[in-house]
SEFI-367849 format. One record per residue (C-alpha): x, y, z. Coordinates in nm, 3 decimals. Example, Ala and Ser with C-alpha at 12.3 -4.5 7.8 and 13.67 -1.06 7.14 Angstrom:
<pt><px>1.230</px><py>-0.450</py><pz>0.780</pz></pt>
<pt><px>1.367</px><py>-0.106</py><pz>0.714</pz></pt>
***
This chain:
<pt><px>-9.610</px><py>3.261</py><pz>21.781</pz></pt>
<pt><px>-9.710</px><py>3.293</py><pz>21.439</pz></pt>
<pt><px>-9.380</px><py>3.487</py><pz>21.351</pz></pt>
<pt><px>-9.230</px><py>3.176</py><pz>21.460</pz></pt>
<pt><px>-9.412</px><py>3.025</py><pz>21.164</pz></pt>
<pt><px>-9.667</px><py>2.861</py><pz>21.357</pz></pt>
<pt><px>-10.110</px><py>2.854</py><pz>21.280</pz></pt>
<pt><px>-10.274</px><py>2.979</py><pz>21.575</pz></pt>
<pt><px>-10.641</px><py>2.987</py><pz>21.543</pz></pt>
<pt><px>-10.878</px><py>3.139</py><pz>21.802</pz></pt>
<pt><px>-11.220</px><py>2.954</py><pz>21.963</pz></pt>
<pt><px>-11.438</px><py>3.137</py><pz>22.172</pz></pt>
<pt><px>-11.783</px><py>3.319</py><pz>22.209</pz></pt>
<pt><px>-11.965</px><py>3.383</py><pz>21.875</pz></pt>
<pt><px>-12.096</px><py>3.721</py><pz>22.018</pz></pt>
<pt><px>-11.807</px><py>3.811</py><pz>22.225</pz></pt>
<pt><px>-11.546</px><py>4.093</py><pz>22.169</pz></pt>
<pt><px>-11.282</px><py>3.804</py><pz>22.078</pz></pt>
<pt><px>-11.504</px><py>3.764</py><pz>21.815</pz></pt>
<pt><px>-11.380</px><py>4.096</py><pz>21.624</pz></pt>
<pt><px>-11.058</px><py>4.123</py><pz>21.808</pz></pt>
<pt><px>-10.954</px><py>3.748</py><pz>21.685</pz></pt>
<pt><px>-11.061</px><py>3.878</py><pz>21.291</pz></pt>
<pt><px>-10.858</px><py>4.228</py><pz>21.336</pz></pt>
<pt><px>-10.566</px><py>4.009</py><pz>21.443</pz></pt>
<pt><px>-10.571</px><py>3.792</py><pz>21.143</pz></pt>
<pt><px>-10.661</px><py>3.498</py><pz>21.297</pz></pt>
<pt><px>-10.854</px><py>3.231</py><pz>21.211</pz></pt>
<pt><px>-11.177</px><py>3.233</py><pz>21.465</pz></pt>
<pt><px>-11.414</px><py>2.941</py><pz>21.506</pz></pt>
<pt><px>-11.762</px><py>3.040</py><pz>21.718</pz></pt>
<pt><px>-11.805</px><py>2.779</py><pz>22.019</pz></pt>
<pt><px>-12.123</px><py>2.869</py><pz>22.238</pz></pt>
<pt><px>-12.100</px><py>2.890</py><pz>22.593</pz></pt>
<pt><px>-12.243</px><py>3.057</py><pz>22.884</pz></pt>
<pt><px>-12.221</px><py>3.120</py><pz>23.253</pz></pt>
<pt><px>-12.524</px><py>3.094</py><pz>23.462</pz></pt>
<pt><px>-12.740</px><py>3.310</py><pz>23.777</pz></pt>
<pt><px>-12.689</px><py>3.113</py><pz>24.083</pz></pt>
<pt><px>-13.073</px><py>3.270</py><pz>24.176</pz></pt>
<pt><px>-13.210</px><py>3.119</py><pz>23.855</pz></pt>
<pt><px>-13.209</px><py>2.721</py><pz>23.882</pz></pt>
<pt><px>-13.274</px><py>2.670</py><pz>23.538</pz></pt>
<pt><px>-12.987</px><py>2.886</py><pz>23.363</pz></pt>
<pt><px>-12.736</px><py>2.597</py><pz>23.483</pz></pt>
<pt><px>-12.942</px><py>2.329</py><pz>23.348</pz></pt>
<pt><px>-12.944</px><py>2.540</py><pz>23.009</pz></pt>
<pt><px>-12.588</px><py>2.604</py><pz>23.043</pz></pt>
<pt><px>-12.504</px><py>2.235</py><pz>23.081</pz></pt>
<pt><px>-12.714</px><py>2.146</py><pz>22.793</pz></pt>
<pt><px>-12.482</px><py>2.385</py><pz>22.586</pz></pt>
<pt><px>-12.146</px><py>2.321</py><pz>22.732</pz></pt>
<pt><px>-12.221</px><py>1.943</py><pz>22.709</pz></pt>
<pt><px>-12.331</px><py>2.009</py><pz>22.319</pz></pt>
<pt><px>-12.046</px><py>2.273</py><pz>22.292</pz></pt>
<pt><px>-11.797</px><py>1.984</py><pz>22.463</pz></pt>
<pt><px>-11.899</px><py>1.723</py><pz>22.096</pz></pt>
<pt><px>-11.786</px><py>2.062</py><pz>21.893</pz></pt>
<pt><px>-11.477</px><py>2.084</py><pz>22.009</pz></pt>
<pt><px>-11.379</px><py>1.737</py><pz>21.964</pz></pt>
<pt><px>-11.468</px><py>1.779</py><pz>21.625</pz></pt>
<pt><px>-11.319</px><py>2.087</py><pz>21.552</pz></pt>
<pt><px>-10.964</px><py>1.941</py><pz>21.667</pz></pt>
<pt><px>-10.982</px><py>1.673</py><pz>21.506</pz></pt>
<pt><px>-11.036</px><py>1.810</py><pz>21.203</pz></pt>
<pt><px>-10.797</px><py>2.117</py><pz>21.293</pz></pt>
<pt><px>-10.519</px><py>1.833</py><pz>21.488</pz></pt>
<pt><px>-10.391</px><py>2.131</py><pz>21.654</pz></pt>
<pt><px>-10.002</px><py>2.077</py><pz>21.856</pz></pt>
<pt><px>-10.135</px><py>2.225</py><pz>22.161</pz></pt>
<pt><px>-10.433</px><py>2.393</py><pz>22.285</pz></pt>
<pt><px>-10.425</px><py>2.643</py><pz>22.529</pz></pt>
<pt><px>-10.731</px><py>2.823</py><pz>22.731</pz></pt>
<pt><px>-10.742</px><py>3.152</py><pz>22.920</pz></pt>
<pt><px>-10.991</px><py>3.091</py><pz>23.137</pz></pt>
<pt><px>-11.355</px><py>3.194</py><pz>22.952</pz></pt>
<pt><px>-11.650</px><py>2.948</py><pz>22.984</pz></pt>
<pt><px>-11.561</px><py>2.812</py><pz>22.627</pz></pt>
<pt><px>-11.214</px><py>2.713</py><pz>22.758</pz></pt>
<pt><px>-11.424</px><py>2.433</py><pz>22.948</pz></pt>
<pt><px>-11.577</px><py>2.240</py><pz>22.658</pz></pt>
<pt><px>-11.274</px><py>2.292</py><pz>22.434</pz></pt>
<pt><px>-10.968</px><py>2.180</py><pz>22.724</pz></pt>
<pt><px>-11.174</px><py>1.905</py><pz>22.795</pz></pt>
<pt><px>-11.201</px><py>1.789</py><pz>22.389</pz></pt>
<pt><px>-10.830</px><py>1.844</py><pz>22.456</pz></pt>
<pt><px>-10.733</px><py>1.593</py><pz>22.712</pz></pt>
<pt><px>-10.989</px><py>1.345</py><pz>22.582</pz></pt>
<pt><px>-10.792</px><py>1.336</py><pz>22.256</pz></pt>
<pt><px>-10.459</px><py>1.339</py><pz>22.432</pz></pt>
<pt><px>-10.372</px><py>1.649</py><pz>22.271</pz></pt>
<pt><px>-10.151</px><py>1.879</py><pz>22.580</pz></pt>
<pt><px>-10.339</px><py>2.167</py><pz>22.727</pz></pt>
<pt><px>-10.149</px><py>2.443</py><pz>22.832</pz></pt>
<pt><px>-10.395</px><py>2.746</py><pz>23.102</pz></pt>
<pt><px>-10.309</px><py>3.088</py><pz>23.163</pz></pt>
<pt><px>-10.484</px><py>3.286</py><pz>23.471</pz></pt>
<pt><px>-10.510</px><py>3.643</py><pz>23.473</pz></pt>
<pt><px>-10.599</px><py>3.691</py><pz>23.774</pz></pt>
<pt><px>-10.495</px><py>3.576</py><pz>24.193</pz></pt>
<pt><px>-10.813</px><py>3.356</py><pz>24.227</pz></pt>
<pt><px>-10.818</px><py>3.104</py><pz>23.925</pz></pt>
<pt><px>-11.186</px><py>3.094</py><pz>23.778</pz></pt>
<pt><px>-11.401</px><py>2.797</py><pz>23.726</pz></pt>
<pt><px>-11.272</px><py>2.653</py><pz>23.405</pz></pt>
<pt><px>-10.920</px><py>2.676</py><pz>23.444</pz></pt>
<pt><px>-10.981</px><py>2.537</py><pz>23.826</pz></pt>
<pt><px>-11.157</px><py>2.219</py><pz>23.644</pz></pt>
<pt><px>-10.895</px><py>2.165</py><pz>23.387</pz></pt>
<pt><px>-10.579</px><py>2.206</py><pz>23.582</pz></pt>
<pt><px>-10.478</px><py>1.929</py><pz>23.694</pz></pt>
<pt><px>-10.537</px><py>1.764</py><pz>23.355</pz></pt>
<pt><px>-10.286</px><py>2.023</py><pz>23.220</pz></pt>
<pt><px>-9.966</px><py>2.001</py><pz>23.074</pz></pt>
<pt><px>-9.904</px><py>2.324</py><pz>23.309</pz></pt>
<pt><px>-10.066</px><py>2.626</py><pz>23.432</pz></pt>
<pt><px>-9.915</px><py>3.023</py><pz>23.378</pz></pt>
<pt><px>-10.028</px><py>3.242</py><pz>23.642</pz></pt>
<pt><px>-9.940</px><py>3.566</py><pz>23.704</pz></pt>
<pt><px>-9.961</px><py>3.543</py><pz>24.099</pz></pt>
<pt><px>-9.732</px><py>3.345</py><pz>24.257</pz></pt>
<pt><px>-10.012</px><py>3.264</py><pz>24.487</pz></pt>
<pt><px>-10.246</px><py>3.147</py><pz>24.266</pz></pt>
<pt><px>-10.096</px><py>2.806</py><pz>24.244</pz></pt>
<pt><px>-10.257</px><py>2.738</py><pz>24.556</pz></pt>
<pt><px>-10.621</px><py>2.758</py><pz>24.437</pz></pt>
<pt><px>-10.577</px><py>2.479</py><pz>24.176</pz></pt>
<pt><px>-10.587</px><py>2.127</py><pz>24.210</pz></pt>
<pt><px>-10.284</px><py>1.945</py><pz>24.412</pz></pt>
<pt><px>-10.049</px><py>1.845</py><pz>24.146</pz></pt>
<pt><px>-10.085</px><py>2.142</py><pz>23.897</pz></pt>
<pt><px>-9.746</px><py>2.235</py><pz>23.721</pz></pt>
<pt><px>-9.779</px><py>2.603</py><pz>23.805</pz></pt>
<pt><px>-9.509</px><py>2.875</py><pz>23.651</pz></pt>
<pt><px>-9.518</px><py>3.202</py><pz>23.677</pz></pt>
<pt><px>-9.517</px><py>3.379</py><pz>23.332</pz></pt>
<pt><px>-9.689</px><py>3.690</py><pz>23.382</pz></pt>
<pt><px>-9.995</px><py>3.890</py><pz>23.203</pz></pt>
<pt><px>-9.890</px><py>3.922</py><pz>22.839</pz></pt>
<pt><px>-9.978</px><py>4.260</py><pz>22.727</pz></pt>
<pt><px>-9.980</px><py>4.387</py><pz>22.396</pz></pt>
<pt><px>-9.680</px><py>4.501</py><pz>22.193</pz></pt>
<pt><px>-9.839</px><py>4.879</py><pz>22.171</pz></pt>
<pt><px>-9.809</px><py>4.883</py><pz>22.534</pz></pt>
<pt><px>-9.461</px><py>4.831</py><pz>22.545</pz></pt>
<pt><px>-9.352</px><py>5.037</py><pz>22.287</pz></pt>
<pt><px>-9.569</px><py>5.360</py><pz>22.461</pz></pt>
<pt><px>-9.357</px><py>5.606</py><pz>22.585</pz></pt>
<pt><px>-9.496</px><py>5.958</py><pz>22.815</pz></pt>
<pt><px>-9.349</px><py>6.230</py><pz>22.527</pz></pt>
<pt><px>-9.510</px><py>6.063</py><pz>22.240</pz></pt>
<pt><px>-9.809</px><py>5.963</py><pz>22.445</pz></pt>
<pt><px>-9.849</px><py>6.316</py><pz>22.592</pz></pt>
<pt><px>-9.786</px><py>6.433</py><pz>22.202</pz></pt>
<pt><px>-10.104</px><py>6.283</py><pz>22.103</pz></pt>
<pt><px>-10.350</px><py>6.341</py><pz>22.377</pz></pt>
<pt><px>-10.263</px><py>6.723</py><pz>22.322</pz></pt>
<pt><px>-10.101</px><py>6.773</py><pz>22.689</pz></pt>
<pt><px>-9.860</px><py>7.058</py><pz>22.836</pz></pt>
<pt><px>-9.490</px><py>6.843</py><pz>22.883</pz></pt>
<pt><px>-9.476</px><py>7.015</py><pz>23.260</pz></pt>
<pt><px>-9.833</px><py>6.918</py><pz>23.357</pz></pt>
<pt><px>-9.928</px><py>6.654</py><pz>23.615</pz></pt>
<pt><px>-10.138</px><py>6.426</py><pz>23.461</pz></pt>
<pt><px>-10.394</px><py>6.232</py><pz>23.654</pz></pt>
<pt><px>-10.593</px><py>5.955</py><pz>23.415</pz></pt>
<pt><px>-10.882</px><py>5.793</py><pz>23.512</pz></pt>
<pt><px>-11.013</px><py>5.514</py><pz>23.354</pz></pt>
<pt><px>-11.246</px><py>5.209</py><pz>23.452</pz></pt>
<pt><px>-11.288</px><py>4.990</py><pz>23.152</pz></pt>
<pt><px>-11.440</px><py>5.075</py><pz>22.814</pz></pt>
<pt><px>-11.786</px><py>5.032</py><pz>22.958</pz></pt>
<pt><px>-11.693</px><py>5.251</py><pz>23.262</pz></pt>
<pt><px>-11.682</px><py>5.254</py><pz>23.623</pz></pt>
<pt><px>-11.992</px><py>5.449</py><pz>23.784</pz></pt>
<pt><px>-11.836</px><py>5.466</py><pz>24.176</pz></pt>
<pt><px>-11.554</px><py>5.562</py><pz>24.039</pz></pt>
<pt><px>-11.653</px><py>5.841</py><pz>23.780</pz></pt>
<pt><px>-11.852</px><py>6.041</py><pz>24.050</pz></pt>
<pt><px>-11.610</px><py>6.039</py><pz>24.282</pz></pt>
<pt><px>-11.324</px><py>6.193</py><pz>24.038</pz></pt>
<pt><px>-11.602</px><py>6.443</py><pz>23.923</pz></pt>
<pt><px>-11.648</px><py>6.527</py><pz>24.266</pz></pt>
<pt><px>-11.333</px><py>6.597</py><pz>24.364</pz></pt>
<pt><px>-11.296</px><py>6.848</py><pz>24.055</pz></pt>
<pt><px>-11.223</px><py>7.137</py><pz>24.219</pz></pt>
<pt><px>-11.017</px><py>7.015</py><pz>24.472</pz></pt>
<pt><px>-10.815</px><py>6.888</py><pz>24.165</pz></pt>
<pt><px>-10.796</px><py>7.167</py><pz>23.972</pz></pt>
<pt><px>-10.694</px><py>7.387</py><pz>24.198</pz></pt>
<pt><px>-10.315</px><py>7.298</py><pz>24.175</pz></pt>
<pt><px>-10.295</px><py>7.459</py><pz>23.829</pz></pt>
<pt><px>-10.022</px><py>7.195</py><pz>23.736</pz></pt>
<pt><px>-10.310</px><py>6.943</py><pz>23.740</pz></pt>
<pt><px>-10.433</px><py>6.846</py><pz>23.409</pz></pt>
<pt><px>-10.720</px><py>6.506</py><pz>23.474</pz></pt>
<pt><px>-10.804</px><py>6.285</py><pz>23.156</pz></pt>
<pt><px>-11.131</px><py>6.063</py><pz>23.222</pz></pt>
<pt><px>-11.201</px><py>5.800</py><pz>23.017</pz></pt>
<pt><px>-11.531</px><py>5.773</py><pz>23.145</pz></pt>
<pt><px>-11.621</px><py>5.455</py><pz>22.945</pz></pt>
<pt><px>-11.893</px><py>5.416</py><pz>22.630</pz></pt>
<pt><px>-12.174</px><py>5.401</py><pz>22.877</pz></pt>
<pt><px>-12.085</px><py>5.660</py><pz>23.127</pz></pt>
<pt><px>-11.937</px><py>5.912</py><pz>22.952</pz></pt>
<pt><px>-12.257</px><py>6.119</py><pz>22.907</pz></pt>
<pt><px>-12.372</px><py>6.160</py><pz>23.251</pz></pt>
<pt><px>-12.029</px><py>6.237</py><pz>23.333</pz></pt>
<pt><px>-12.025</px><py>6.530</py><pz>23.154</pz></pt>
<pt><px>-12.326</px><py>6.652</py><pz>23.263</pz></pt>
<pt><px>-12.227</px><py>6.595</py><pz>23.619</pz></pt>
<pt><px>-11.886</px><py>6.791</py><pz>23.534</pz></pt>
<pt><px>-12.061</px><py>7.106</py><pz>23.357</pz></pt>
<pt><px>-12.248</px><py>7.101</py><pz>23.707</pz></pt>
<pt><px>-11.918</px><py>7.120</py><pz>23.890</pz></pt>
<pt><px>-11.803</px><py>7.415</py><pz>23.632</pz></pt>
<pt><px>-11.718</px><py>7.260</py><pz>23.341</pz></pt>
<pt><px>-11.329</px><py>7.179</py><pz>23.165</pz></pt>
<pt><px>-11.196</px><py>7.482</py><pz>23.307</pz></pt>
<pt><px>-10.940</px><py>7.625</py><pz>23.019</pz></pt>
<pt><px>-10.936</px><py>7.217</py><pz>22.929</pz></pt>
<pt><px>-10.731</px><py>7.096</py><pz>23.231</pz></pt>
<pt><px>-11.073</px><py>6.857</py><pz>23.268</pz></pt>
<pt><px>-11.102</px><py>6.627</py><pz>23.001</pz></pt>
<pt><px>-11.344</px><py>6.366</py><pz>22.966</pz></pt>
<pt><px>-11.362</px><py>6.113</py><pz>22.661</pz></pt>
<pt><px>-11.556</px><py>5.772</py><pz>22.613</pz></pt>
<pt><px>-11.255</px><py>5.570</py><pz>22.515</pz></pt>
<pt><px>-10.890</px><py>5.580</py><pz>22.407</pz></pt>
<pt><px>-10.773</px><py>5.289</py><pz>22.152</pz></pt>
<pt><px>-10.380</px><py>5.365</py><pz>22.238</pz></pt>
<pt><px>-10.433</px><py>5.332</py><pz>22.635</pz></pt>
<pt><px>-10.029</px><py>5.217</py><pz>22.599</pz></pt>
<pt><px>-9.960</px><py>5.628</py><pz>22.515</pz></pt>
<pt><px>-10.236</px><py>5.744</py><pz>22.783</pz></pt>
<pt><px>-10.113</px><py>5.525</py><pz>23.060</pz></pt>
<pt><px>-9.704</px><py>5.631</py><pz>22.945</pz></pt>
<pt><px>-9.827</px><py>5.995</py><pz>22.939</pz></pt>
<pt><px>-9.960</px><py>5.966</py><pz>23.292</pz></pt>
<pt><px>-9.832</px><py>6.077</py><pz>23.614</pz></pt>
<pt><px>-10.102</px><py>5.889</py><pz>23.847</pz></pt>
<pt><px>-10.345</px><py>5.637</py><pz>23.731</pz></pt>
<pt><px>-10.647</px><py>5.562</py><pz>23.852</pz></pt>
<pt><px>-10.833</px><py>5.206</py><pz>23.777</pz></pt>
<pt><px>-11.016</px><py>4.916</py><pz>23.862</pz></pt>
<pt><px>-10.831</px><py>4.621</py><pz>23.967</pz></pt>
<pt><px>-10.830</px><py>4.417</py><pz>23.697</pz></pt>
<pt><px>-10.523</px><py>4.177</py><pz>23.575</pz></pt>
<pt><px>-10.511</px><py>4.342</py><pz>23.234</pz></pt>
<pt><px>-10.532</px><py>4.708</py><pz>23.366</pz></pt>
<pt><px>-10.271</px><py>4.628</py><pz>23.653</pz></pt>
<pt><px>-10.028</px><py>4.430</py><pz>23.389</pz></pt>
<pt><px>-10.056</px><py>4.750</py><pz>23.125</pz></pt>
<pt><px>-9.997</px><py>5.007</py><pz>23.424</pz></pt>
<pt><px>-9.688</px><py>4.799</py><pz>23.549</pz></pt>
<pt><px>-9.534</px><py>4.714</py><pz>23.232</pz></pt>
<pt><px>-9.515</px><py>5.092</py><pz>23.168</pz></pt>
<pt><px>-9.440</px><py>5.153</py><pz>23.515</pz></pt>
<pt><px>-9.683</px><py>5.437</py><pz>23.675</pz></pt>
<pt><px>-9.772</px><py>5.531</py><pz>24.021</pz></pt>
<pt><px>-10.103</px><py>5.411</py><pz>24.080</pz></pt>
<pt><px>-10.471</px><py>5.433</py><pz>24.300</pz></pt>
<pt><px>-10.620</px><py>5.112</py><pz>24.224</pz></pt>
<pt><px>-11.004</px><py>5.054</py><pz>24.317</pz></pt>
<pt><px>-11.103</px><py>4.709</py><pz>24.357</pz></pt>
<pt><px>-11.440</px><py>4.618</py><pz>24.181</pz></pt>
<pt><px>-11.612</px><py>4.512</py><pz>24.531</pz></pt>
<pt><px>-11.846</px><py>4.223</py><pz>24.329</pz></pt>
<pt><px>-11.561</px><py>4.078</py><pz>24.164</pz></pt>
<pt><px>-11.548</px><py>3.642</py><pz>24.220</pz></pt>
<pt><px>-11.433</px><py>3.578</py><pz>24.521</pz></pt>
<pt><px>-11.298</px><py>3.945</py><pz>24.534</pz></pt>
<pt><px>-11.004</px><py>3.888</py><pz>24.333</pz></pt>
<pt><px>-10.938</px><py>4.214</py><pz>24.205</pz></pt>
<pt><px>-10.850</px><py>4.295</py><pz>24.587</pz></pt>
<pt><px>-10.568</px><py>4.046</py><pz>24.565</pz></pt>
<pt><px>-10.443</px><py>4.136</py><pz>24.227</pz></pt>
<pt><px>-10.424</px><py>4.442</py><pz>24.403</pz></pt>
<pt><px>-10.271</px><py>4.357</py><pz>24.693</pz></pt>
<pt><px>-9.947</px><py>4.198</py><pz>24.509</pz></pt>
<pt><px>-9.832</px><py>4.585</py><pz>24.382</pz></pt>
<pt><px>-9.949</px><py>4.762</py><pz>24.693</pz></pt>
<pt><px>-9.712</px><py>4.563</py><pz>24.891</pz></pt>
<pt><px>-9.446</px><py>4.604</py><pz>24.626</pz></pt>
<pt><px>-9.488</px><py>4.991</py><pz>24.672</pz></pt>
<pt><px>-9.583</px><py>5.001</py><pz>24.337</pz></pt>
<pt><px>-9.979</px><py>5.174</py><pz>24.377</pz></pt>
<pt><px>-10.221</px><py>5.285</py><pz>24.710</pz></pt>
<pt><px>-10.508</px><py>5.039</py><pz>24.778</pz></pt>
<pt><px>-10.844</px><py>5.250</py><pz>24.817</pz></pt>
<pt><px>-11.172</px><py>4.977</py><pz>24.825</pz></pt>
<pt><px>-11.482</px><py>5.133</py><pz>24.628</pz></pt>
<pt><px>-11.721</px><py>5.201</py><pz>25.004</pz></pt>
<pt><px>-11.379</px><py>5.500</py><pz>25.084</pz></pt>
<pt><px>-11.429</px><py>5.631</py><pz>24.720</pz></pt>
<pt><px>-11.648</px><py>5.880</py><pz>24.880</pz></pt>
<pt><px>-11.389</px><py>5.966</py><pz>25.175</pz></pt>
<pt><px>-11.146</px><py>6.146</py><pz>25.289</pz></pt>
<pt><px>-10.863</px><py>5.856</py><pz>25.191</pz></pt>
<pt><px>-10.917</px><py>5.861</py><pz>24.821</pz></pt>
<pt><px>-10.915</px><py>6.231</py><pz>24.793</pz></pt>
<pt><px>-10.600</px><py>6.236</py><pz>25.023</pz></pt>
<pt><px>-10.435</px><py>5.952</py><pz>24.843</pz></pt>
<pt><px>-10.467</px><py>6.173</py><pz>24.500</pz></pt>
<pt><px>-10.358</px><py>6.439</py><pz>24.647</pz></pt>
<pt><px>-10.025</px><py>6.330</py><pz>24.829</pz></pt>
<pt><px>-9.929</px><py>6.190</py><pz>24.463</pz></pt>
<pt><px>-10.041</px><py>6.492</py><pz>24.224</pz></pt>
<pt><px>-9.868</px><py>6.687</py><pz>24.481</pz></pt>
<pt><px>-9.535</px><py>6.469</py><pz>24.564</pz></pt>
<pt><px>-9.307</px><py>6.436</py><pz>24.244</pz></pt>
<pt><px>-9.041</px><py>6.193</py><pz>24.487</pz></pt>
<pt><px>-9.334</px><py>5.948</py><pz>24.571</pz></pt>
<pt><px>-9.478</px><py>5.955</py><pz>24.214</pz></pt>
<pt><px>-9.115</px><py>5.837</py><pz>24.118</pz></pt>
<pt><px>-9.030</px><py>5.636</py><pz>24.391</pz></pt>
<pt><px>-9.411</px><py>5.425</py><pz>24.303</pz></pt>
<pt><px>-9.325</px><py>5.439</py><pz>23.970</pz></pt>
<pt><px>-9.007</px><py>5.215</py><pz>23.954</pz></pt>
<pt><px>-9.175</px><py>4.992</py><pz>24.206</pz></pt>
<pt><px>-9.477</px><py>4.945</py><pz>23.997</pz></pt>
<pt><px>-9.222</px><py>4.907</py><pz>23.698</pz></pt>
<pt><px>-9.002</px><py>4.642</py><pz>23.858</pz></pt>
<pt><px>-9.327</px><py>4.488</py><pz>23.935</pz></pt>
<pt><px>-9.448</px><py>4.442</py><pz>23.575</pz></pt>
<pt><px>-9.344</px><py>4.126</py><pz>23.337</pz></pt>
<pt><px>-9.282</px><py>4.275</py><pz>22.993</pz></pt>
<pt><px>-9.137</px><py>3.963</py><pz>22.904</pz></pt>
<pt><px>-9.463</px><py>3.793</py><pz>22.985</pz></pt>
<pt><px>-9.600</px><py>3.719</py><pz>22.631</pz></pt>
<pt><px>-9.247</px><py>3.557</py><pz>22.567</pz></pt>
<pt><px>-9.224</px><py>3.334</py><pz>22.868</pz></pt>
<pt><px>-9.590</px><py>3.203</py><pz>22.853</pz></pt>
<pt><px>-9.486</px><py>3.105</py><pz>22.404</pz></pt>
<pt><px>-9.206</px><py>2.915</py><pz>22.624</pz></pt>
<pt><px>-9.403</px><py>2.742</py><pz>22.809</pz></pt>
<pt><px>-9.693</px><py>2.629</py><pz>22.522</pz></pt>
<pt><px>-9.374</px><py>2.527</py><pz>22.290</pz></pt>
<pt><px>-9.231</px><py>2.329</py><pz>22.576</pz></pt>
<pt><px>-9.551</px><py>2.105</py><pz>22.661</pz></pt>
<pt><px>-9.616</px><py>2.081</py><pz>22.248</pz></pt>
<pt><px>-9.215</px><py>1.934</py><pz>22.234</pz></pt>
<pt><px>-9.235</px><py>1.732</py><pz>22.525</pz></pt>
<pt><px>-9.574</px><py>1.569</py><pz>22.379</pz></pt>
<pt><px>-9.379</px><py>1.519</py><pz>22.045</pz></pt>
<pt><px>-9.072</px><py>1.358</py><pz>22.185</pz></pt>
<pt><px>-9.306</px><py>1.129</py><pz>22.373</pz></pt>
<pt><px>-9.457</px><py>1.008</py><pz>22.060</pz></pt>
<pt><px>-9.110</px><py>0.972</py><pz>21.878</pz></pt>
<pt><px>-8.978</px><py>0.774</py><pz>22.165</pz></pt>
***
């Protein structure tokens, strides 16, 4: 948007990550507290109250001083206090939602919306009757869509024949999900076109390796394990099979780029919604389904091993799981925010 020659500025969490992503993009970032709270601890939702309530007299403050065009909210706890500033002061509110099961905040706010993007068709029917729903998509970033597997496999250092298999759970890591690769090295390695690249996450990555050296070690480096890659766009391109959580912004990089995937829902996840966001590219053909309790099974060794083995299924996934993905996403949901901020203009013209 702001090559369109609009200000965006960015609200949100002082001590989140959007904190330093928000600064690295150039924008302008204003710190709004707000918190979630322990359904097992009574008094962290009186103390979150307290601060979205205090949090809600910020925001209404901060746009009218800032008389933004539009305001839109993802989703986070600070989208609460800051949509609802938004709709007091008549200003339109556009939501996005990630994932299939709309979270709290955007639930609260929908209706009050100008209109909701969702990347699920079905999550339209979790918000309240009367929500303008469209489907836009999980924007992605440009990187991703500019990744392609020669240059990707270029910089990670790998063979151009190899089958790649990467692993990756988030930049904290996935535990479940780490032992189970690490104990399937063998099996893995033993098809000597198999090269694996774990990103093990910041947190994990240590006791993964020690867990691998138990196994044997990298063996000639067709085992490699790193803590986190900042170009996932090139790893994910220079993939064969992927293997990953659930999540919205995982499944939208993996199908923008198109890749045969082994998705593993996070079993705690809200009202498991990382099963559904799974189950809308499953039943595309575009990945295999394998819940964390068969990590340690038969089924999630088998399922890596019919797609390291079968180049005809790795494609055949792959264009599914490519059809499947909304590269345009980023440009549709910009439609949609510029539409609501016209329609509120022409109102006020008229």
């Amino acid at each position: 948007m702001r090559a369109d020659g609009h200000e965006v500025s960015f609200v949100g969490t002082p001590n989140g990550p959007e904190a330093r992503l928000a600064r690295e993009a150039g924008l302008v970032f204003h710190a709004m507290p707000a918190r979630g709270f322990d359904r097992s601890r009574p008094l962290s939702l009186l103390t979150a109250v307290l601060q979205l309530a205090s949090s809600a007299v910020r925001s209404w403050l901060l746009l009218g001083r800032l008389r933004p065009g539009v305001v839109v909210g993802f989703g986070g706890y600070v989208s609460l206090p800051v949509g609802a500033a938004a709709v007091l002061r008549r200003i339109p509110l556009v939501l996005h939602e990630q994932n299939s099961v709309p979270g709290m905040a955007n639930k609260a706010l929908s209706r009050r919306a100008c209109a909701v993007g969702v990347t699920y068709e079905g999550s339209a029917r979790y918000l309240k009757p009367g929500t303008r729903a469209v489907v836009t998509g999980n924007p992605v970033r440009e990187a991703i869509l500019r990744a392609d597997r020669d240059s990707g496999r270029v910089s990670l250092g790998l063979p151009d024949d190899a089958v790649i298999l990467l692993v990756f759970g988030g930049s904290r890591g996935a535990r479940h999900i780490n032992e189970a690769v690490v104990a399937l090295r063998d099996r893995l390695l033993a098809d000597m076109r198999v090269h694996v690249v774990h990103v093990a996450g910041r947190d994990e990555a240590a006791s993964v390796r020690e867990a691998l050296h138990r196994q044997g070690g990298e063996e000639d480096g067709r085992y490699r394990v790193v803590d986190y890659i900042e170009d996932m766009g090139s790893a994910i391109a220079a993939a064969d099979v992927v293997v990953a959580r659930a999540g919205a912004t995982s499944i939208a990089e993996i199908t923008a780029i198109g890749r045969a995937a082994v998705l593993v829902p996070y079993p705690y996840a809200t009202d498991d919604h990382q099963t559904l966001n799974a189950r809308d590219v499953t039943e595309g053909q575009g990945a295999v389904l394998v819940p964390d309790s068969e990590l340690d099974s038969d089924s999630f060794a088998e399922a890596l091993d019919s797609l390291l083995r079968d180049e005809t299924r790795r494609e055949s996934m792959a264009s599914a799981s490519r059809r499947l993905g909304a590269p345009d996403a980023a440009e549709r949901l910009e439609q949609l925010i510029l539409g609501c901020a016209r329609h509120t203009e022409d109102g006020d013209k008229r």
